[in-house]
mmCIF file as Biopython writes it, N, C-alpha, C and O atoms, coordinates in Angstrom:
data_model
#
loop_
_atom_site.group_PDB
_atom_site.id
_atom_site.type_symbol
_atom_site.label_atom_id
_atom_site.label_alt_id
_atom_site.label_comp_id
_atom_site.label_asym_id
_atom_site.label_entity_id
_atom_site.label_seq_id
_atom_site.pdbx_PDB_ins_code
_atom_site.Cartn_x
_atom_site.Cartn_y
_atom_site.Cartn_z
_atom_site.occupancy
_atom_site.B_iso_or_equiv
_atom_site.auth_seq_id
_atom_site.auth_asym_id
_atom_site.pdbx_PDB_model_num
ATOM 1   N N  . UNK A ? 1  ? -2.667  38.971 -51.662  1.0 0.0 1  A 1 
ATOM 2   C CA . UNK A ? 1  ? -2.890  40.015 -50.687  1.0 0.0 1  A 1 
ATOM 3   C C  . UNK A ? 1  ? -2.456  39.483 -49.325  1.0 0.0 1  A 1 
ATOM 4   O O  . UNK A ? 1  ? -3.211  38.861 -48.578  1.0 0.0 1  A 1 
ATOM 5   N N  . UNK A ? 2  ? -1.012  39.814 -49.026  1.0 0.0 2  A 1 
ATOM 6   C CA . UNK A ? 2  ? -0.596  39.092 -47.953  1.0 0.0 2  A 1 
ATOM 7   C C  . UNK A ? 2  ? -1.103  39.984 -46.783  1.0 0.0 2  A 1 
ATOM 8   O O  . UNK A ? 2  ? -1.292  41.178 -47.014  1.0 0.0 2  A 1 
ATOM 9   N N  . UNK A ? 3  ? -1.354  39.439 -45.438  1.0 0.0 3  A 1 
ATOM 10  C CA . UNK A ? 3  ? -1.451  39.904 -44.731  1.0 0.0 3  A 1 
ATOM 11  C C  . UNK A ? 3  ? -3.259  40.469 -44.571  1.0 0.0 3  A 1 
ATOM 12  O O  . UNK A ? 3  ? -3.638  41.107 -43.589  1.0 0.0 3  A 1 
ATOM 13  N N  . UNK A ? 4  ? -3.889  40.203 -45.359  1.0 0.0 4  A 1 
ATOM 14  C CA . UNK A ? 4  ? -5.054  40.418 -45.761  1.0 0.0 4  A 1 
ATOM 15  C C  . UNK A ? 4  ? -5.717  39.016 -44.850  1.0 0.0 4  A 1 
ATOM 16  O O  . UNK A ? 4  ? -5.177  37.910 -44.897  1.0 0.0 4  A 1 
ATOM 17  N N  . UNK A ? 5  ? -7.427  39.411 -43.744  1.0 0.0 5  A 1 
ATOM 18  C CA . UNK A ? 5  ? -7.918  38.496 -43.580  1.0 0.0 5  A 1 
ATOM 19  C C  . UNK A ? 5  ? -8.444  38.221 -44.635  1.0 0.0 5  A 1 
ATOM 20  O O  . UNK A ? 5  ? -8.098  38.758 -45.688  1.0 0.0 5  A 1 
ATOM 21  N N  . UNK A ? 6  ? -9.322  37.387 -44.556  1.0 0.0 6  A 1 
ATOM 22  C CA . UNK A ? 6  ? -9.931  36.333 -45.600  1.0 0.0 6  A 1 
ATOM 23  C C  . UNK A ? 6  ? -11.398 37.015 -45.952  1.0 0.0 6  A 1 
ATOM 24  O O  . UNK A ? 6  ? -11.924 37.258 -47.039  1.0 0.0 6  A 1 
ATOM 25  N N  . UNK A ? 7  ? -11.763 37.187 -44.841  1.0 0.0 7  A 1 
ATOM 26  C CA . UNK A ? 7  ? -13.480 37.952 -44.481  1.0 0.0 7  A 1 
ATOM 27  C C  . UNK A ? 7  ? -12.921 39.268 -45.288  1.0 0.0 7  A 1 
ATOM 28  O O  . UNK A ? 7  ? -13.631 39.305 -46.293  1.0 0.0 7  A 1 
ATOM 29  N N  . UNK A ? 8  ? -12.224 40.098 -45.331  1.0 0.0 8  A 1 
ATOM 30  C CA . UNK A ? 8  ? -12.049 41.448 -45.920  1.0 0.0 8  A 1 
ATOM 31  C C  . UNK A ? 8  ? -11.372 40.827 -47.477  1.0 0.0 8  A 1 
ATOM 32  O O  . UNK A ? 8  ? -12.195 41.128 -48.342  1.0 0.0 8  A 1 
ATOM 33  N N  . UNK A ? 9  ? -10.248 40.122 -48.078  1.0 0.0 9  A 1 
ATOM 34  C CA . UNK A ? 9  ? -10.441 39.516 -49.236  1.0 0.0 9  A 1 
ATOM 35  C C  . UNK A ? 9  ? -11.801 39.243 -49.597  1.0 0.0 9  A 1 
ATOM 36  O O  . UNK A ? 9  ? -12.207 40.112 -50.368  1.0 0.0 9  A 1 
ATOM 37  N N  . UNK A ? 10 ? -12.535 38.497 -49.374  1.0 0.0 10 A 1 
ATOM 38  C CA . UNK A ? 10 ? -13.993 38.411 -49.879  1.0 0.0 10 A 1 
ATOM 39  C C  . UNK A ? 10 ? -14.653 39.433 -50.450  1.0 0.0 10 A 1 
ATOM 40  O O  . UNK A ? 10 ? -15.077 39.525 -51.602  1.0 0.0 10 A 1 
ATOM 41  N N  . UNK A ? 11 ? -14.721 40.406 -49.310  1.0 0.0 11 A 1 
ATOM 42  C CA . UNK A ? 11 ? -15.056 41.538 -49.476  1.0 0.0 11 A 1 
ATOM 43  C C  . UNK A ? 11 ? -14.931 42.440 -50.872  1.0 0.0 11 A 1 
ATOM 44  O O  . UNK A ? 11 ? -15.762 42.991 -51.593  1.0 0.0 11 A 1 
ATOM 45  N N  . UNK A ? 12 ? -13.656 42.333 -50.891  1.0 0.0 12 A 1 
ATOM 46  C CA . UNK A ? 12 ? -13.163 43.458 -51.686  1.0 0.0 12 A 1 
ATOM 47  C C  . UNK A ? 12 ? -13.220 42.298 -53.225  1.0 0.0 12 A 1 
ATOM 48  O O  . UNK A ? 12 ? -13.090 42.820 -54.332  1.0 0.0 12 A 1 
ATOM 49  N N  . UNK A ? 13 ? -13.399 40.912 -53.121  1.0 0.0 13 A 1 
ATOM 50  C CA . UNK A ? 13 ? -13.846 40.368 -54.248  1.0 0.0 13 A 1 
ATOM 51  C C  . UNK A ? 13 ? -15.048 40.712 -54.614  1.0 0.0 13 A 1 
ATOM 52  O O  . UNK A ? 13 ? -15.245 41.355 -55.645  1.0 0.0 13 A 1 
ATOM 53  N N  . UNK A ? 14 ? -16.049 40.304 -53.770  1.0 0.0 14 A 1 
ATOM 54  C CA . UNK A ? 14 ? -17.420 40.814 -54.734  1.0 0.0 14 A 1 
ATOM 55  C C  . UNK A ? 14 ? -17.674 42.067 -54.604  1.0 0.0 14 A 1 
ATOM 56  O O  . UNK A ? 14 ? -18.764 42.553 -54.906  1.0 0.0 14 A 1 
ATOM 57  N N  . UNK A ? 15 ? -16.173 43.082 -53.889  1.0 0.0 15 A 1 
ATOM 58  C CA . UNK A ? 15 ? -17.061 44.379 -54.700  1.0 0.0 15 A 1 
ATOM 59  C C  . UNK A ? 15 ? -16.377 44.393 -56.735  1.0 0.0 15 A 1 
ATOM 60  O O  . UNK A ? 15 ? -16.780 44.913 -57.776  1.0 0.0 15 A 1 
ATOM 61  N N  . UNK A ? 16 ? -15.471 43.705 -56.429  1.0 0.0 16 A 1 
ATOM 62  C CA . UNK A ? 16 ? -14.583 43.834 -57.654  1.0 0.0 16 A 1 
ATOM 63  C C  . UNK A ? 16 ? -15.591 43.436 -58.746  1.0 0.0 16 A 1 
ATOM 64  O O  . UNK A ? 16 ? -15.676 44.045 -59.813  1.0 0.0 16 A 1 
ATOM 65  N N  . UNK A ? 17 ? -16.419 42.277 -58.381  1.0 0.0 17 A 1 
ATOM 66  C CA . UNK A ? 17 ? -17.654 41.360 -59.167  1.0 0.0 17 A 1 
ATOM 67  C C  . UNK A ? 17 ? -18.875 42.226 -59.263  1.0 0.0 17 A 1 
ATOM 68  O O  . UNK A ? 17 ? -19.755 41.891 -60.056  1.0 0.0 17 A 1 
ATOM 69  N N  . UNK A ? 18 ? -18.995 43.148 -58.641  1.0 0.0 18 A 1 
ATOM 70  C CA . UNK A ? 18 ? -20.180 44.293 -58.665  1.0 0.0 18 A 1 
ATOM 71  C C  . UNK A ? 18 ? -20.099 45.558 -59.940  1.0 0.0 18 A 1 
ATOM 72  O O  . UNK A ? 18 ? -20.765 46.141 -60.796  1.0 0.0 18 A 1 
ATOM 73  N N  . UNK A ? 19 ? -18.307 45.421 -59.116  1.0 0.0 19 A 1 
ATOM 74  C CA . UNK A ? 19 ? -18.129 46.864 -60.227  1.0 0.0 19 A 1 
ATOM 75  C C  . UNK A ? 19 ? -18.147 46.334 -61.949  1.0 0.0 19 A 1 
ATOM 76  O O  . UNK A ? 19 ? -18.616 47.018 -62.859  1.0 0.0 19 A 1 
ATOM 77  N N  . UNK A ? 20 ? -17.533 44.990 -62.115  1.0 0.0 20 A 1 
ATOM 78  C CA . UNK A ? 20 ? -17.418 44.580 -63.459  1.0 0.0 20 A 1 
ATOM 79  C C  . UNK A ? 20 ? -18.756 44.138 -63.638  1.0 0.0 20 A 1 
ATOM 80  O O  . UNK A ? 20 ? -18.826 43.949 -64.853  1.0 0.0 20 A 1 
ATOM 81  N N  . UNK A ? 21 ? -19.855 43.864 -63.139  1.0 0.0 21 A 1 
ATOM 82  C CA . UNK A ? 21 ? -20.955 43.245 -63.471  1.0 0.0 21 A 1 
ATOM 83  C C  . UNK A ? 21 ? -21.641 45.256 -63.941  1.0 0.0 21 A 1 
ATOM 84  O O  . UNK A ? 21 ? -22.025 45.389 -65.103  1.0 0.0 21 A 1 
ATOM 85  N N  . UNK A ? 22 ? -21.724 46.750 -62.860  1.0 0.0 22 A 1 
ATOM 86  C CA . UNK A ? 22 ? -22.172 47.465 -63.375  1.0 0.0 22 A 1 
ATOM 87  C C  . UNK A ? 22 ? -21.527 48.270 -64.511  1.0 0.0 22 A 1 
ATOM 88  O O  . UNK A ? 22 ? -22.040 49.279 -64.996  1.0 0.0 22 A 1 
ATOM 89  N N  . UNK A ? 23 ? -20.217 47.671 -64.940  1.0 0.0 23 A 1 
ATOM 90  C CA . UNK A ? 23 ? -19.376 48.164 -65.943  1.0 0.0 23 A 1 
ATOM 91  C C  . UNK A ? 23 ? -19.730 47.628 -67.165  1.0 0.0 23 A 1 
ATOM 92  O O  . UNK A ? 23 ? -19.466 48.043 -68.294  1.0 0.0 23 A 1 
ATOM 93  N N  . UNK A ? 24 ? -20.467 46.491 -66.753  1.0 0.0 24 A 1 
ATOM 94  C CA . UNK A ? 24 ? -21.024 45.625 -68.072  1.0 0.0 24 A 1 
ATOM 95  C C  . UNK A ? 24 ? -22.247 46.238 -68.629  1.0 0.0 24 A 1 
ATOM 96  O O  . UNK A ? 24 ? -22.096 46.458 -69.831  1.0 0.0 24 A 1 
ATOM 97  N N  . UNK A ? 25 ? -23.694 46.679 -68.069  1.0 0.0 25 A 1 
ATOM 98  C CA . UNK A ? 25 ? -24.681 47.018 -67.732  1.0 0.0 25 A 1 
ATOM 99  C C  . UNK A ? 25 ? -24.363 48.326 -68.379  1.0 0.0 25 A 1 
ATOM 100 O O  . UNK A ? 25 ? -24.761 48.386 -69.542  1.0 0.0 25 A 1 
ATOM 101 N N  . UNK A ? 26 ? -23.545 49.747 -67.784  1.0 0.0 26 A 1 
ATOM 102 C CA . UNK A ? 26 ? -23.340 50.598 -68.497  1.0 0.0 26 A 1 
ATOM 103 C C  . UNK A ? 26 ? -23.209 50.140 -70.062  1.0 0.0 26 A 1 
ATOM 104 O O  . UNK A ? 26 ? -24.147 50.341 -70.834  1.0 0.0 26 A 1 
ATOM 105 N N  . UNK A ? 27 ? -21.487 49.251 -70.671  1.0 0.0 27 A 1 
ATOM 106 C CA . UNK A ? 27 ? -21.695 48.858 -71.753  1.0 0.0 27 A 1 
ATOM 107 C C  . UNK A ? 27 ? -22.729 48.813 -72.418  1.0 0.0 27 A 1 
ATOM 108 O O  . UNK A ? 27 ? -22.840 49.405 -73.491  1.0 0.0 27 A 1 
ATOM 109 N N  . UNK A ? 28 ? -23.632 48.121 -71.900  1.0 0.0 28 A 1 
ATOM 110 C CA . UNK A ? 28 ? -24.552 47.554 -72.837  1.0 0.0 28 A 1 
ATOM 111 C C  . UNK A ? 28 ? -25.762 48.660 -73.194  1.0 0.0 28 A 1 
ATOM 112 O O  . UNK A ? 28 ? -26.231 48.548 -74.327  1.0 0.0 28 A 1 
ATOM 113 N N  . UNK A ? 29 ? -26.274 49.640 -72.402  1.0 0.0 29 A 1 
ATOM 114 C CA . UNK A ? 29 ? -26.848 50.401 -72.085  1.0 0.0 29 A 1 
ATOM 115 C C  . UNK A ? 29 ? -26.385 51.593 -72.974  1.0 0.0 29 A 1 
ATOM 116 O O  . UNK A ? 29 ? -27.275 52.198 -73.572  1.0 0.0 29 A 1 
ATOM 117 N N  . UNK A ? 30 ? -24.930 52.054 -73.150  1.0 0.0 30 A 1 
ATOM 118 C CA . UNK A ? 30 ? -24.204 52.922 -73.953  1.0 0.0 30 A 1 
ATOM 119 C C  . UNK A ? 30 ? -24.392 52.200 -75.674  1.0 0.0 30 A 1 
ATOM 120 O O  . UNK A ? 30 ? -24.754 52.843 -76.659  1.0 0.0 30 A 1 
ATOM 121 N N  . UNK A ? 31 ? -24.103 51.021 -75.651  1.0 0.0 31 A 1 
ATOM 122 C CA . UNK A ? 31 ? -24.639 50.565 -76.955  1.0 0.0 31 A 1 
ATOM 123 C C  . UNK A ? 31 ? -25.776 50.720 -77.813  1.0 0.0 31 A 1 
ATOM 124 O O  . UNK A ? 31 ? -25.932 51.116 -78.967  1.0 0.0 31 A 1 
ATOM 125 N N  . UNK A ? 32 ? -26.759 50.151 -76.617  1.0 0.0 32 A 1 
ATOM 126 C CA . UNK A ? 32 ? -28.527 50.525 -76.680  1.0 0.0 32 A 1 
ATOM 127 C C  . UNK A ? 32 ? -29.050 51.848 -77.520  1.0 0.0 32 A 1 
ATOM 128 O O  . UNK A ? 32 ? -29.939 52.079 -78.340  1.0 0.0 32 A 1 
ATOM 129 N N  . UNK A ? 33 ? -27.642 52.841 -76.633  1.0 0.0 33 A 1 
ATOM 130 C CA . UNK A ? 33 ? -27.923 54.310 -77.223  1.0 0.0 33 A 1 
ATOM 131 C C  . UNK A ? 33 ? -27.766 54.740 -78.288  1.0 0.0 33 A 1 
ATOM 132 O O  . UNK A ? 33 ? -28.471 55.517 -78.932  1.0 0.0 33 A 1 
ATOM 133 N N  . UNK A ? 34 ? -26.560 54.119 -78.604  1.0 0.0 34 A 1 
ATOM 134 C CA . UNK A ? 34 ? -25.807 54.342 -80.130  1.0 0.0 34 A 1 
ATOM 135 C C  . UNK A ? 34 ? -26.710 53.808 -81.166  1.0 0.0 34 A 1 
ATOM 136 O O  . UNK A ? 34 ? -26.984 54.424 -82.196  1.0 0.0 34 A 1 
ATOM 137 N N  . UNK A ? 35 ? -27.102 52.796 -80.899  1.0 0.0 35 A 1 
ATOM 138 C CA . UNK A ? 35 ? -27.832 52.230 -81.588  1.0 0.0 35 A 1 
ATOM 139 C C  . UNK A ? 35 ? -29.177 52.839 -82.278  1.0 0.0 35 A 1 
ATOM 140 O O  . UNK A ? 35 ? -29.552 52.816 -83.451  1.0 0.0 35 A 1 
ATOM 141 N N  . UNK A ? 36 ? -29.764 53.396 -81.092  1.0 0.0 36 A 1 
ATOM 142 C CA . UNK A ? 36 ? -30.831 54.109 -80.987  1.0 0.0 36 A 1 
ATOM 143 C C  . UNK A ? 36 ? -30.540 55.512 -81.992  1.0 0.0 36 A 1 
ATOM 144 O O  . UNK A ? 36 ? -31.320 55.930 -82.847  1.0 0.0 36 A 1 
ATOM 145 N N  . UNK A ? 37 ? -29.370 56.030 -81.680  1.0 0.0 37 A 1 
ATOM 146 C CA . UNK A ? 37 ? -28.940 57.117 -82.382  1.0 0.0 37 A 1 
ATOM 147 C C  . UNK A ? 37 ? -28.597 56.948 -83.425  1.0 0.0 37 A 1 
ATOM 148 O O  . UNK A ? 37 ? -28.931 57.922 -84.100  1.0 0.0 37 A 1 
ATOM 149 N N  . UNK A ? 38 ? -27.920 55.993 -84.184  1.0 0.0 38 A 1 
ATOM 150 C CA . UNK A ? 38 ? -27.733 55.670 -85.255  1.0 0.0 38 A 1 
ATOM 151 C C  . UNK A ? 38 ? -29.271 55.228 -86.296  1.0 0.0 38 A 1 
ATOM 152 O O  . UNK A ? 38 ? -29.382 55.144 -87.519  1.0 0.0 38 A 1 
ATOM 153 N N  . UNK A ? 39 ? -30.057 55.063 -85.443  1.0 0.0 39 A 1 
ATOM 154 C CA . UNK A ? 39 ? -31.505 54.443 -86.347  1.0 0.0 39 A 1 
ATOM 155 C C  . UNK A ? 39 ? -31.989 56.101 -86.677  1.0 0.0 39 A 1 
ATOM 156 O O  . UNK A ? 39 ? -32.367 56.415 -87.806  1.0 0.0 39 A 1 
ATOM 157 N N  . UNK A ? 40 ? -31.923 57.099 -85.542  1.0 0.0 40 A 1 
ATOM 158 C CA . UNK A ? 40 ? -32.408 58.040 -85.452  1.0 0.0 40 A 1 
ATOM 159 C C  . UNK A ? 40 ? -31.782 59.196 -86.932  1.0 0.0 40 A 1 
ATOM 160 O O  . UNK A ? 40 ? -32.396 59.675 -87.885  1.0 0.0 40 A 1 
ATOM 161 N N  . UNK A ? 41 ? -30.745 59.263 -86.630  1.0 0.0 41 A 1 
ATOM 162 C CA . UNK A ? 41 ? -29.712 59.483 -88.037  1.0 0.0 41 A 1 
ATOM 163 C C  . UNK A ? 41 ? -30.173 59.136 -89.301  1.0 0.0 41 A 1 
ATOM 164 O O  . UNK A ? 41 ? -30.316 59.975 -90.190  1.0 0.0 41 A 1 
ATOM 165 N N  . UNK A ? 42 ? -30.531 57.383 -89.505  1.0 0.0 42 A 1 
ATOM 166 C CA . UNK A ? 42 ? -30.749 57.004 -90.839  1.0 0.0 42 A 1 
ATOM 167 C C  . UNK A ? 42 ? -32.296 57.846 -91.251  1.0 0.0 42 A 1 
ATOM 168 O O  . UNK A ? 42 ? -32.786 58.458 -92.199  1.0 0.0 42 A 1 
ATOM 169 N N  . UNK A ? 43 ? -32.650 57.419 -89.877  1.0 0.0 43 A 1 
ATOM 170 C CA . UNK A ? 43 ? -34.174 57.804 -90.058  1.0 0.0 43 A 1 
ATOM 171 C C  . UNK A ? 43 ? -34.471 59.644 -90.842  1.0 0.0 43 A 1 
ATOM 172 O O  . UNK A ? 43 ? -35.301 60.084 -91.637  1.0 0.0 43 A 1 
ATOM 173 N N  . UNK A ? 44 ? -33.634 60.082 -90.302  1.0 0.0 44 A 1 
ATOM 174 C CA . UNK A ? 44 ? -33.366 61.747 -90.414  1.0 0.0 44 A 1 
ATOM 175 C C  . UNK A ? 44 ? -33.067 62.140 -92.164  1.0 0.0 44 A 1 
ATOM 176 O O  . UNK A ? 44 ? -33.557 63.037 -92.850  1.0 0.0 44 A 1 
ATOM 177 N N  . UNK A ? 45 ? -32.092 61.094 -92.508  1.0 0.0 45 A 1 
ATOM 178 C CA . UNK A ? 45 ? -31.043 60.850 -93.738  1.0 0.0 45 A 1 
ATOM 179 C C  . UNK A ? 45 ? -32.895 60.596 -94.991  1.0 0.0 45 A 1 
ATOM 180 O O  . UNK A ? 45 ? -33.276 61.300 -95.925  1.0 0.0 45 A 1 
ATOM 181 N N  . UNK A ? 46 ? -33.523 59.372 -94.397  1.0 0.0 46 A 1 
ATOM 182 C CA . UNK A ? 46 ? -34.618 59.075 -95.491  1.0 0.0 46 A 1 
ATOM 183 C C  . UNK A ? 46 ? -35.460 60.082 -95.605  1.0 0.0 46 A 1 
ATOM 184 O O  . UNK A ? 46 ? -36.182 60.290 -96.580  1.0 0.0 46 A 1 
ATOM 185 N N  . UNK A ? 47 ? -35.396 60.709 -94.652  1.0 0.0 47 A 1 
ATOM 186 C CA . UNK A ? 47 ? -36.729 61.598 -94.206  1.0 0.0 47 A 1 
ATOM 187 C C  . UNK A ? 47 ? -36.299 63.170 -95.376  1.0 0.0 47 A 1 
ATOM 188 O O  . UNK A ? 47 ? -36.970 63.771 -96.214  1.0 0.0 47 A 1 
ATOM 189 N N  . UNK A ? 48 ? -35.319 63.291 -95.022  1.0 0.0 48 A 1 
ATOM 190 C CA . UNK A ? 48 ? -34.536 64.439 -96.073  1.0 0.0 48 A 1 
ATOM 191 C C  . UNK A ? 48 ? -34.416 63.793 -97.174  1.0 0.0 48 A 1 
ATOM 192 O O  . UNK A ? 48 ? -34.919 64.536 -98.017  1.0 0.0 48 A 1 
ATOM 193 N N  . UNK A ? 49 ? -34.160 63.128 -97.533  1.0 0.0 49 A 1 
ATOM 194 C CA . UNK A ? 49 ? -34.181 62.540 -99.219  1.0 0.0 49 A 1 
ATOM 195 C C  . UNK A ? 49 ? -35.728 62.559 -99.668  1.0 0.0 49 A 1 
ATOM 196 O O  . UNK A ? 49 ? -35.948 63.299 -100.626 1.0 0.0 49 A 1 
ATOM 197 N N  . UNK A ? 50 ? -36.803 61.893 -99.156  1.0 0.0 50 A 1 
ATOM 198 C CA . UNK A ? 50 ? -37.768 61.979 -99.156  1.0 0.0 50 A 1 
ATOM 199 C C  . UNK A ? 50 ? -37.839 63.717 -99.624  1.0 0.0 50 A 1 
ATOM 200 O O  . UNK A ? 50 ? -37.859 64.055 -100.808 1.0 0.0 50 A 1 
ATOM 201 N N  . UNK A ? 51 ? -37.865 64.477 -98.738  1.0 0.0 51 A 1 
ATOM 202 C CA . UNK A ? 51 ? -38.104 65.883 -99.509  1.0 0.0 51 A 1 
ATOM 203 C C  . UNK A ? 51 ? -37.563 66.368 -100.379 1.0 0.0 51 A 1 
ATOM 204 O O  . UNK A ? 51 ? -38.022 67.209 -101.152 1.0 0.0 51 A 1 
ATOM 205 N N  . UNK A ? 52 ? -36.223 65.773 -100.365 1.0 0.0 52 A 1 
ATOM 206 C CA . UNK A ? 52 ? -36.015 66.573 -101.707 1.0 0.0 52 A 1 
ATOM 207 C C  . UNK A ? 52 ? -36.197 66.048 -103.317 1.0 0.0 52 A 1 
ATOM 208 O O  . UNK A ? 52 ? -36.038 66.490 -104.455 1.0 0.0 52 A 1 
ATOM 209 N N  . UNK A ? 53 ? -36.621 64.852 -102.663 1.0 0.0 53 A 1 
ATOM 210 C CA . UNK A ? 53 ? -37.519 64.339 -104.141 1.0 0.0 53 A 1 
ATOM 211 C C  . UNK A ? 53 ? -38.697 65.086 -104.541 1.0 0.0 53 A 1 
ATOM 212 O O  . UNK A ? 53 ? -38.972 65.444 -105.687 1.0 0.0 53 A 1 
ATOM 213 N N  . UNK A ? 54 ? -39.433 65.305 -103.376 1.0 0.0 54 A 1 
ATOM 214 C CA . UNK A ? 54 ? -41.193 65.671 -103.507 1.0 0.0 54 A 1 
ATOM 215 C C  . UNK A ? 54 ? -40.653 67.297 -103.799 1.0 0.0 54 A 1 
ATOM 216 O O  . UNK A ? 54 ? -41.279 67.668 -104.791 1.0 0.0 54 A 1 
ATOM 217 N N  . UNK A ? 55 ? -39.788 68.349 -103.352 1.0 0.0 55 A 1 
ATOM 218 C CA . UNK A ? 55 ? -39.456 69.730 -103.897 1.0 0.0 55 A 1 
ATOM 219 C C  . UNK A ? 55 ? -38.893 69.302 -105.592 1.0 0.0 55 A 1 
ATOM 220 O O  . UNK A ? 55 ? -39.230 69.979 -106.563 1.0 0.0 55 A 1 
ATOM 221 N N  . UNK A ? 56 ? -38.204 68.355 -105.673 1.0 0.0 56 A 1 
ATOM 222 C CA . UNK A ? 56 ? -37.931 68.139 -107.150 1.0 0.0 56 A 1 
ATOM 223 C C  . UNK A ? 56 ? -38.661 68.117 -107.978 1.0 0.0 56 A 1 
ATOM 224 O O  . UNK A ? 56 ? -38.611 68.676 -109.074 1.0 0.0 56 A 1 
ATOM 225 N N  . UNK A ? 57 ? -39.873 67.080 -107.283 1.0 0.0 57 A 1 
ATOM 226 C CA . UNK A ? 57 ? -41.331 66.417 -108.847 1.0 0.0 57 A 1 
ATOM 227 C C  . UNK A ? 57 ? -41.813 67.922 -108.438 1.0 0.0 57 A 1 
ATOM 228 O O  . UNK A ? 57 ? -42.511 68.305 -109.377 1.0 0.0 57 A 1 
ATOM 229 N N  . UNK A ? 58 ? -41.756 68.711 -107.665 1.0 0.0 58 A 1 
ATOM 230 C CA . UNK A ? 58 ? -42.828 70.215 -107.853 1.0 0.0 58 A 1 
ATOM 231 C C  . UNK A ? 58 ? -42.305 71.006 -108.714 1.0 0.0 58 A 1 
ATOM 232 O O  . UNK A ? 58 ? -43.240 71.537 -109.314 1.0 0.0 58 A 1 
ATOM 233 N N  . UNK A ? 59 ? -41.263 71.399 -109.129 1.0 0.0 59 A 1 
ATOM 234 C CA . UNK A ? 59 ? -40.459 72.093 -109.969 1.0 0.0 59 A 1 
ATOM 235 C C  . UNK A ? 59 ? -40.926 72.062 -111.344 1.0 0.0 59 A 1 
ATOM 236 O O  . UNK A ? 59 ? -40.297 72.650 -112.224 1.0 0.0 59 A 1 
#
């Protein structure tokens, strides 16, 4: 960054270190979710099998 002081380079480094540090944080946070959603899913998946066993043995 020619022509760039040093005090404003800095600058615009740790915003660069901010944004990749809250880009990380999202990541991980978006994972958290999936995750969460995916347990929620299986959970949904047993929960329906479960009934249609117990409507089966009633038959």
């Amino acid at each position: 960054m020619k022509g760039v002081p040093y005090k404003d380079f800095e600058a615009v480094k740790r915003t660069a270190m901010k944004v990749d540090q809250i880009s990380a944080e999202r990541d991980r946070a978006l994972a958290r979710v999936k995750n969460q959603i995916r347990g929620l899913m299986l959970q949904k998946q047993r929960q329906s099998r479960s009934m249609q066993k117990l409507t089966d043995s009633l038959k």
